[in-house]
FIVEXGU-604410 format. One line per 8 residues: for each residue x, y, z of C-alpha. Coordinates in Angstrom, 3 decimals, always signed. Each point is the difference from the previous one (the first is absolute). Example, Ala and Ser with C-alpha at 12.3 -4.5 7.8 and 13.67 -1.06 7.14 Angstrom:
residues 2
+12.300/-4.500/+7.800 | +1.370/+3.440/-0.660;
This chain:
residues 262
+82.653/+92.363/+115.389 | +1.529/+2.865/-2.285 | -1.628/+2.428/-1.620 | -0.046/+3.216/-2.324 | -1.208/+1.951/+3.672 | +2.726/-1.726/+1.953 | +2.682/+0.091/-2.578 | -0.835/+4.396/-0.001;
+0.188/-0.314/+3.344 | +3.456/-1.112/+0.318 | +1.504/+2.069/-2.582 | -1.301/+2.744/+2.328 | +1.068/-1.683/+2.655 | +3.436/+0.410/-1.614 | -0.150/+3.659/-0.510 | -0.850/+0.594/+3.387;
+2.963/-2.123/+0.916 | +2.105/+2.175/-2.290 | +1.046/-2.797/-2.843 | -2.082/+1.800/-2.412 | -0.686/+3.228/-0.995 | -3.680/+1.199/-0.434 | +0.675/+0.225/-3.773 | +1.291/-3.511/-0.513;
-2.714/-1.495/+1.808 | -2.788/+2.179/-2.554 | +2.286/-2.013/-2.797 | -0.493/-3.515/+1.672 | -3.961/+0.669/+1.274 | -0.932/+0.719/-3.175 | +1.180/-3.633/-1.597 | -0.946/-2.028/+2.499;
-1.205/-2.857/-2.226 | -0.806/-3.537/+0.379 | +3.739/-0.969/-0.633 | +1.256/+2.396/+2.900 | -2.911/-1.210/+2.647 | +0.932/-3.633/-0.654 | +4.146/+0.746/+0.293 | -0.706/+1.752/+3.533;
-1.933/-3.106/+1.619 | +3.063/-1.396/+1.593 | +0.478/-2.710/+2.719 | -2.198/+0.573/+2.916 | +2.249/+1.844/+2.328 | -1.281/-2.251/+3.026 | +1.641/-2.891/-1.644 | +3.231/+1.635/-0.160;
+3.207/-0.869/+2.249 | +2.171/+2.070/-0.905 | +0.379/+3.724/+1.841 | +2.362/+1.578/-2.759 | -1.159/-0.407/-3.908 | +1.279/+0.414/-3.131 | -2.813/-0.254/-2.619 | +1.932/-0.878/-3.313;
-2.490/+0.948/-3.753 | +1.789/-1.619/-2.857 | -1.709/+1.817/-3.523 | +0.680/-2.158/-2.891 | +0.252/+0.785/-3.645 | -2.033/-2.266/-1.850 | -0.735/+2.336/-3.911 | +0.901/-2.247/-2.757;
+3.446/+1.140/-0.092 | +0.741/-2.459/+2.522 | -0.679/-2.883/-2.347 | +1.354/+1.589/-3.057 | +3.322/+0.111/+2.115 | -0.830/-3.984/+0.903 | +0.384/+1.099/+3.664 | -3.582/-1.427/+1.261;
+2.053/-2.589/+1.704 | +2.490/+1.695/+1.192 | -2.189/+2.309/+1.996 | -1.851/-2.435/+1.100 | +2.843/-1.975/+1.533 | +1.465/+3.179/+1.165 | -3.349/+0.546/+1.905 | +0.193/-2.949/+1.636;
+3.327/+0.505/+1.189 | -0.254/+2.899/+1.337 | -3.092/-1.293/+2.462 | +1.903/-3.074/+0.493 | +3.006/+1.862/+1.118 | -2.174/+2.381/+2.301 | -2.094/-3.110/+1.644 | +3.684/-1.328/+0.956;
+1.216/+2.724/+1.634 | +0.049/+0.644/+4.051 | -2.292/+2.794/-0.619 | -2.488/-1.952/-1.510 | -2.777/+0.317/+2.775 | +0.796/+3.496/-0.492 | -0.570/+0.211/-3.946 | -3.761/+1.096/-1.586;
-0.038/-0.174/-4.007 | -2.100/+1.316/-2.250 | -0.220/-0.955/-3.722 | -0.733/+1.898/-2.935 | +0.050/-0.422/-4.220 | -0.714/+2.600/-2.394 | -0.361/+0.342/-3.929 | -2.045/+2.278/-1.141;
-2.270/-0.853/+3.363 | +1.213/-0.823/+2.903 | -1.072/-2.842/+2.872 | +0.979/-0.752/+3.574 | +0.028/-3.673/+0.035 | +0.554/+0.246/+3.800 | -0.096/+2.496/+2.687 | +2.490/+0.158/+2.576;
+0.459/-3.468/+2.088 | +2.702/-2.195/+1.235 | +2.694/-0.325/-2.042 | -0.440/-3.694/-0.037 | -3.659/-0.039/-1.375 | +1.276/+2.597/-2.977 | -1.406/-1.372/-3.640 | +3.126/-1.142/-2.016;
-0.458/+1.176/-3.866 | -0.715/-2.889/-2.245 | -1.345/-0.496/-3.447 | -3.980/+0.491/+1.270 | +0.634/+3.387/+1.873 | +2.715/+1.486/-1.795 | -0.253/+0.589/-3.980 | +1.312/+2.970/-1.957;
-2.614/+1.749/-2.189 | -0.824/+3.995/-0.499 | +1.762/+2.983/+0.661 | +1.750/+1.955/+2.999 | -1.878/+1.791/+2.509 | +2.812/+0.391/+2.457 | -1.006/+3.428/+1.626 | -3.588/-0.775/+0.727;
+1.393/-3.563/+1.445 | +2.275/+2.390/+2.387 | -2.496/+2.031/+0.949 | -2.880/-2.374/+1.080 | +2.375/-2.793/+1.533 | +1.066/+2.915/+2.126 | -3.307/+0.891/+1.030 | -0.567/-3.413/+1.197;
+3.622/+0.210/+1.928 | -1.131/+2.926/+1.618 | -3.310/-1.137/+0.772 | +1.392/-3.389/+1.537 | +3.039/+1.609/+1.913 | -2.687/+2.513/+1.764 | -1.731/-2.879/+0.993 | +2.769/-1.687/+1.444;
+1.185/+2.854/+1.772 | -3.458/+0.939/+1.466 | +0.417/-3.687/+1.228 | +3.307/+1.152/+1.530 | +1.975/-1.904/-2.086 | +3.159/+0.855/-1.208 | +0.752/+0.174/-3.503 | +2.328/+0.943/-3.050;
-1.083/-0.352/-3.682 | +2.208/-0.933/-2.734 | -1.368/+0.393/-3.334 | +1.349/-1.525/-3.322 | -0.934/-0.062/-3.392 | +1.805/-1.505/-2.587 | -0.452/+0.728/-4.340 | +1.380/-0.474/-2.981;
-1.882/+3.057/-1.653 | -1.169/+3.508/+0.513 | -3.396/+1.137/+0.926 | -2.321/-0.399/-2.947 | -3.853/+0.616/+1.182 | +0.012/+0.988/+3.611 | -2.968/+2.800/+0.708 | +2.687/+1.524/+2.844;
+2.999/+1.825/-1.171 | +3.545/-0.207/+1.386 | -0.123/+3.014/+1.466 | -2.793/-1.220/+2.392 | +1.822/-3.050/+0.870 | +2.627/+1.729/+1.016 | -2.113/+2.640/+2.194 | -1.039/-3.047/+1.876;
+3.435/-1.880/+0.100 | +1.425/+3.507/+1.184 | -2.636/-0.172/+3.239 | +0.627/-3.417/+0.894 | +3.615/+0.169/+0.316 | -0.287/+2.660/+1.962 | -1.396/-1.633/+2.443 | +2.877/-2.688/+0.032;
-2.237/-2.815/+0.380 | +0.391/-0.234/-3.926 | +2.810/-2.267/-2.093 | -1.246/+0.745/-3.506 | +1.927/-2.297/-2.851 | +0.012/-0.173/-3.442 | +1.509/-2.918/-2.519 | +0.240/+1.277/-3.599;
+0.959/-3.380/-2.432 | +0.456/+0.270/-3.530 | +2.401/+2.451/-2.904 | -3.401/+2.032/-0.662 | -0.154/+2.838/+2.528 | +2.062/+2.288/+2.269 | -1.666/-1.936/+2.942 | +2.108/+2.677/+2.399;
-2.035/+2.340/-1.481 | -3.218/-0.944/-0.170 | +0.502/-1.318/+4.242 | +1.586/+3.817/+0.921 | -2.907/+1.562/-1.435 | -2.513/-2.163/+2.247 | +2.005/+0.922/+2.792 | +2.070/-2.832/+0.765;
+3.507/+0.653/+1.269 | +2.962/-1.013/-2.223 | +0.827/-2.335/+2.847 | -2.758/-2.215/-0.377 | -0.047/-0.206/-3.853 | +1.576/-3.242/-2.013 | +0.580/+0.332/-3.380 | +0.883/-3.462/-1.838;
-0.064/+0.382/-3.911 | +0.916/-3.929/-0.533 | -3.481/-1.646/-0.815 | +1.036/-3.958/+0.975 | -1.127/-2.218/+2.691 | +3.345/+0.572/+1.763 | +0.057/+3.195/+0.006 | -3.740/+0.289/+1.154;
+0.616/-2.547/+2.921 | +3.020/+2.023/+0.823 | -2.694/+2.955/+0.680 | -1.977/-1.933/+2.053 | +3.047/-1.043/+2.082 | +0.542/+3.294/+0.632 | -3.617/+1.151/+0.757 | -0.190/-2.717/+2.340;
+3.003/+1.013/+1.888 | -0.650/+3.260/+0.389 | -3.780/-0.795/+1.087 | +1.715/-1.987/+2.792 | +2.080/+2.564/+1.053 | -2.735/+2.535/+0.293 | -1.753/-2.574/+2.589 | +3.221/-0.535/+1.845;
-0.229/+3.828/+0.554 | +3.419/+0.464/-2.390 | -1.558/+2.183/-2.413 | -1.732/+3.052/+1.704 | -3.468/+1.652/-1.924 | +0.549/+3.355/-1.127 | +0.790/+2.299/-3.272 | +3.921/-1.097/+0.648;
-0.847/-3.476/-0.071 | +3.150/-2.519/-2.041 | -2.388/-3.401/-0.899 | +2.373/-1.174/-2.166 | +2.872/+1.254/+1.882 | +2.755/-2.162/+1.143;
């Protein structure tokens, strides 16, 4: 069972481990809501196979953007791809995934677990309302990263964590600034155990931007301006490839990391 006390616990775990600094574990500790508690109660680390890990946290936009751009489908299908891709692969056994939405809240509909047993986005779990709270999203599905990968590794299991979220907007009503997302981004790829991604769709924002000044490398930041479902699936295409490679071991953590790269 997971906890407030055990989710504290790990985070400083991980400072004692050196994949945080003192400072970004004060930021996390003091949010430590119902929403992060619930996102770091992952599979049961007995049940797993698997001696190497990659835990995979997908953060979706869901504001009401997405359905003034008619893209609910799109993302949704996209989704689904993406986990259907990832459950096909050889490193499938080797594949944890965590899913998050956000609007002007934000939800982990799962914590991490086999890539097979993932939720696919439908019509009942997935439907665009409210504003963007990207940075707050960050920072608490980081927290329960963190919180998870400390367990794991207390377990002695090996593990990288790839990290994507993917918008069509910038932030609108997070508490957290981006200057404390990017503190924490900063620590965690630091300790290269970190692929940190971010998917900016849409005409309405210099997504580069907004993704430098969280602290995510220009490597692992996709810009795509069209707003069809073509051009969205394309992104997911892409996400999913590069989320493979990162299991395979073909895309090392770090502040140097290339996601998209070729």
């Amino acid at each position: 069972m997971t906890d407030r006390e055990s989710v504290e616990g790990r985070i400083q775990g991980a400072v004692e481990d050196g994949v945080l600094s003192p400072e970004s574990a004060s930021l996390l500790s003091g949010h430590l809501g119902p929403v992060v508690v619930a996102g770091a109660a992952g599979y049961d680390v007995e049940n797993l196979t698997a001696s190497d890990v990659t835990l995979v946290t997908l953060l979706v936009d869901q504001s009401s953007s997405i359905a003034g751009r008619d893209l609910e489908d799109a993302v949704r299908g996209g989704q689904s791809m993406l986990v259907d891709s990832m459950a096909a692969s050889r490193e499938r056994e080797g594949i944890l995934v965590a899913l998050w939405t956000f609007d002007d809240a934000h939800r982990a509909l799962h914590s991490y677990v086999p890539v097979e047993q993932a939720t696919r986005l439908d019509r009942t779990n997935y439907r665009s309302t409210g504003s963007t709270a990207l940075y707050d999203t960050w920072c608490d599905a980081l927290a329960s990263n963190v919180a998870y990968a400390q367990q794991l590794r207390d377990a002695g299991t090996l593990c990288r964590s790839v990290v994507v979220v993917v918008t069509d907007g910038e932030d609108t009503s997070s508490k957290r600034t981006a200057g404390e997302c990017a503190r924490l981004s900063k620590d965690l790829l630091a300790s290269e155990q970190f692929v940190l991604a971010f998917v900016g769709v849409g005409p309405d924002a210099n997504f580069r931007a907004v993704a430098r000044s969280m602290g995510i490398p220009d490597g692992s930041i996709l810009e795509e301006k069209a707003t069809t479902t073509s051009a969205l699936r394309s992104v997911f295409q892409m996400v999913s490839q590069s989320t493979i490679r990162a299991s395979q071991g073909r895309i090392q953590p770090g502040p140097s990391v290339g996601f998209f790269g070729p």
